[in-house]
N, C-alpha and C positions, 0 to 999 in steps of 0.2 A: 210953467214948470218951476217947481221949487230949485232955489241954486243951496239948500243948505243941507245936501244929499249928503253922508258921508259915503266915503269911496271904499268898499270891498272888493276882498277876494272873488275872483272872479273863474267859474270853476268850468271845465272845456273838456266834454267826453270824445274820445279818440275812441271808436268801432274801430278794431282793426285788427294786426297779428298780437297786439300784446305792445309794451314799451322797453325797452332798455332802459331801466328806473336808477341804474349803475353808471351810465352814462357822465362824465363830467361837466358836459352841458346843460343836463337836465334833471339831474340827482335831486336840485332844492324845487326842480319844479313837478314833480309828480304826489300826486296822491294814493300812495298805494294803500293805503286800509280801504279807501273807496272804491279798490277797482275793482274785477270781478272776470274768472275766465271761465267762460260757458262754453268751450270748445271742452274741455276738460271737466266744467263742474268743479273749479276751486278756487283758489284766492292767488294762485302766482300768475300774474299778469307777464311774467320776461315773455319779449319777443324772440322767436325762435325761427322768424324771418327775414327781418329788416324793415319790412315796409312801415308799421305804425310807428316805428324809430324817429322815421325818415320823415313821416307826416308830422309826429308830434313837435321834432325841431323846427320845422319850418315856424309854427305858431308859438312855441316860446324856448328855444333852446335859449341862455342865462344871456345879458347880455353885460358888457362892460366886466368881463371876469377873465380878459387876458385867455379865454379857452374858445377855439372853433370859431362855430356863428353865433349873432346873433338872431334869435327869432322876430317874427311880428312883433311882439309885443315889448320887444323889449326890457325894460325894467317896471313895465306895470305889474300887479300881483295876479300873476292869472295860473294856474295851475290844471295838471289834466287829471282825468280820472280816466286810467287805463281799464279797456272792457275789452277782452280778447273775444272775437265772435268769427276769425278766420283759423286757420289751422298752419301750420308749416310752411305748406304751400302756398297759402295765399286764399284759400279754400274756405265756402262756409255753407250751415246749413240757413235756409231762410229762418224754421225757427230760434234758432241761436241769436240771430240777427234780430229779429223782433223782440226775445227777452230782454235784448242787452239795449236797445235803443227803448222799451219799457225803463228796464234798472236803470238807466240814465237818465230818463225826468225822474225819475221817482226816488234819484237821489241828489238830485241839488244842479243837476249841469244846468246849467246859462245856455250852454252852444254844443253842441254836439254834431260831430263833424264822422261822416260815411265816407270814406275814400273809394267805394269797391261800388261793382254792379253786379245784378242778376239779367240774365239773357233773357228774360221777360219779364214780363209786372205779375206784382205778388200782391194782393189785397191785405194777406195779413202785412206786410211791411206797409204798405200805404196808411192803414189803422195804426201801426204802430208811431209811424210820424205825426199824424194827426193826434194823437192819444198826447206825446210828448210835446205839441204846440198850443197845445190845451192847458199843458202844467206849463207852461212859460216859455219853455226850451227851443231854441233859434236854433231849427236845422239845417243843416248846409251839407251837400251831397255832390259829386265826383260825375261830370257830365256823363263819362265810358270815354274809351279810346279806341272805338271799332269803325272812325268815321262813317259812324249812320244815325238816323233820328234818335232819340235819346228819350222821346215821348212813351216808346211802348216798352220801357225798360227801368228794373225798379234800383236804386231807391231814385233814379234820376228824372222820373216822370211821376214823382206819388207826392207832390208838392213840397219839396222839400224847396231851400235856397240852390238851385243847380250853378255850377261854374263850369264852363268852359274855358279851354287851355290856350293859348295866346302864345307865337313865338314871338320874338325879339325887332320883329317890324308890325305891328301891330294886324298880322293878320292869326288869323285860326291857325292853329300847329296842326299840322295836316293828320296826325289822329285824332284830333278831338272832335267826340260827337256834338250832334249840334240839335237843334230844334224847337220848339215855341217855350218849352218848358224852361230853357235856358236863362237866367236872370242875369248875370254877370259874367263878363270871363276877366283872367288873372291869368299870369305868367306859370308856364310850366315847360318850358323846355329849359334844360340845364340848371336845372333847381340843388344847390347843395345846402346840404340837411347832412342829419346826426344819422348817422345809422350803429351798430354794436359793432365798438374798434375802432369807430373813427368818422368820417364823413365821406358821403360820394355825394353827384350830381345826378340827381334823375331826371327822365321827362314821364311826364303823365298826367291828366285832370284829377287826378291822386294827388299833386304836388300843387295844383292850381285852386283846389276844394280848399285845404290849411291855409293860404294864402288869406281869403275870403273868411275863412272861419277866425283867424288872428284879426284881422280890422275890424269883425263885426265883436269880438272881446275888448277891442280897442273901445270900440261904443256904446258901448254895455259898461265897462266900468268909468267910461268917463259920463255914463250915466246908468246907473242900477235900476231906475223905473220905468226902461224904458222896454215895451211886451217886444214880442217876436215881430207883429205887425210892420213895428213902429222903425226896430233895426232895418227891417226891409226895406220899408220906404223914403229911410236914412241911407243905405247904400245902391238902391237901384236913382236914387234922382240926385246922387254926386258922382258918377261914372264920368269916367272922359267918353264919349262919344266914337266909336270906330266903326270901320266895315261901313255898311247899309245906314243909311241917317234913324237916327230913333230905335227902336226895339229893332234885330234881327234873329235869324236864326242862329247864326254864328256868333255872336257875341251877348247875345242878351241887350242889358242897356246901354252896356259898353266896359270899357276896361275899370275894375275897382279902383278905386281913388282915395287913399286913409286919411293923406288930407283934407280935400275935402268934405269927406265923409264927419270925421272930429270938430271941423269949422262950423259943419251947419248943427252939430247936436250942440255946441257953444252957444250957436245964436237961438235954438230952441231954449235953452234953459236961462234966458233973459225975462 
C-alpha cells in the first residue's frame, strides 16, 4: 500500500432520532446540509429524543475543547451526517430505514452506524446494507438488548459489522444479544455521551455499536483506501480475546482494540 495517501475528511452516518447539531460538543462536527429526516420528509435533522445525540458523541463529540467529552475520534476530521429514520420515540418504519441507509452511501458516508433493531429480519433492510457495502460504506450495526440470538433480527443479522455490549469485567452485559452474527463486542454499560442539555450515561449495544463505529473511522482515515472488507478484517484480527477462546457467541472476536487496530493498518501501509 502506498504511504503517500493524503488524509481526509472522514464522513460517519448516524441512522437514528436525528442529532443535537446545537450541541457544544459537536456543533463543528455535524454536517447538516448532508443530513436528511425521512421520518418527516425534510431537511431538519434536531433530535427530538436523545438517542442519536448520545450515539453520535460517543464517535466524535470535539475533543481538547475544555467542553464535556471527548469522542472516539478525538481530534481526527471525521464528521457525521445526520439521517433521522426513528421518530420521537425511538420509532421507525423499515422503509425509512432502508431510504436513509440507501441516502447514506449514496452520499459519501465511509461508515454508517444503525444503533436500533427490528423484532425480525427485513430483506429490504438486508438489500439495503448490501447496496451500501457495494458503494464502499463500512456498516456497523447495534447487537439488540433483548438477550436473545441476534441472527434472526434486522439490521443485526443482515451482515452488517454487529457489536455486542460488554460490561466493565469483560463479560457480556447481561442485555446484550448474542449470536454467530456477532463480530465484536465494545463497552456499553455506563456509556456518557452528549445528549440535548448536556450529557448522561447510558447502557445499550446502542452505545457499544458508536464505539466500533469511531475506531473503524479511526482506520479509515488513517487510511482512505482502505474497502469495507479490508476495515473488517483490520478489526476482527486485533480484538483482545475474551469469553469462549476464538470466535464466540458472546463476544464475536473479542473486545475492539483502536490500538491495535491503528498498529496493524501502520504496518499494512509499509
Amino acid at each position: 500500500m502506498a504511504s503517500n495517501k493524503t488524509k481526509r475528511e472522514i464522513k460517519v452516518a448516524v441512522l437514528d432520532t436525528g442529532v443535537d447539531y446545537t450541541h457544544p460538543d459537536l456543533k463543528n462536527r455535524v454536517l447538516k446540509s448532508k443530513g436528511y429526516n425521512f421520518v418527516d420528509n425534510n431537511s431538519d435533522t434536531m433530535d427530538d429524543n436523545g438517542h442519536g445525540t448520545h450515539v453520535s458523541g460517543i464517535i466524535a463529540a470535539n475533543a481538547n475543547d475544555n467542553i464535556g467529552i471527548a469522542g472516539i475520534n478525538g481530534t481526527l476530521d471525521v464528521k457525521i451526517i445526520p439521517i433521522k429514520v426513528l421518530n420521537s420515540n425511538g420509532e421507525g418504519e423499515v422503509n425509512d430505514i432502508v431510504r436513509g441507509i440507501k441516502y447514506a452511501a449514496d452520499n459519501g458516508a465511509d461508515i454508517i452506524n444503525l444503533s436500533f433493531g427490528a423484532n425480525e429480519k427485513s430483506k429490504s433492510i438486508a438489500e439495503a446494507i448490501s447496496y451500501a457495502k457495494s458503494k464502499g460504506a463500512f456498516v456497523v450495526a447495534a447487537a439488540g438488548n433483548d438477550n436473545e440470538d441476534s441472527d434472526n433480527i434486522s439490521p443485526a443479522g443482515d451482515g452488517a459489522f454487529t457489536v455486542a455490549a460488554m460490561s466493565y469485567n469483560y463479560k457480556k452485559a447481561s442485555f446484550s444479544d448474542y449470536g454467530n452474527c456477532i463480530k465484536v463486542s465494545a463497552p456499553g454499560v455506563e456509556i456518557l455521551s452528549t445528549v440535548p442539555g448536556g450529557y448522561e450515561a447510558w447502557d445499550g449495544t446502542s452505545m457499544a455499536a458508536p464505539v466500533a463505529t469511531g475506531i473503524a473511522a479511526m482506520v479509515k482515515a488513517e487510511d482512505p483506501n482502505l474497502s469495507p472488507s479490508q476495515i473488517e478484517d483490520v478489526l476482527d484480527s486485533t480484538t483482545k480475546d475474551i469469553m469462549s477462546k476464538g470466535k464466540d457467541k458472546q463476544s464475536g472476536y473479542g473486545l475492539i482494540d483502536a490500538y491495535n487496530a491503528i498498529k496493524k493498518v501502520k504496518q499494512l501501509e509499509k
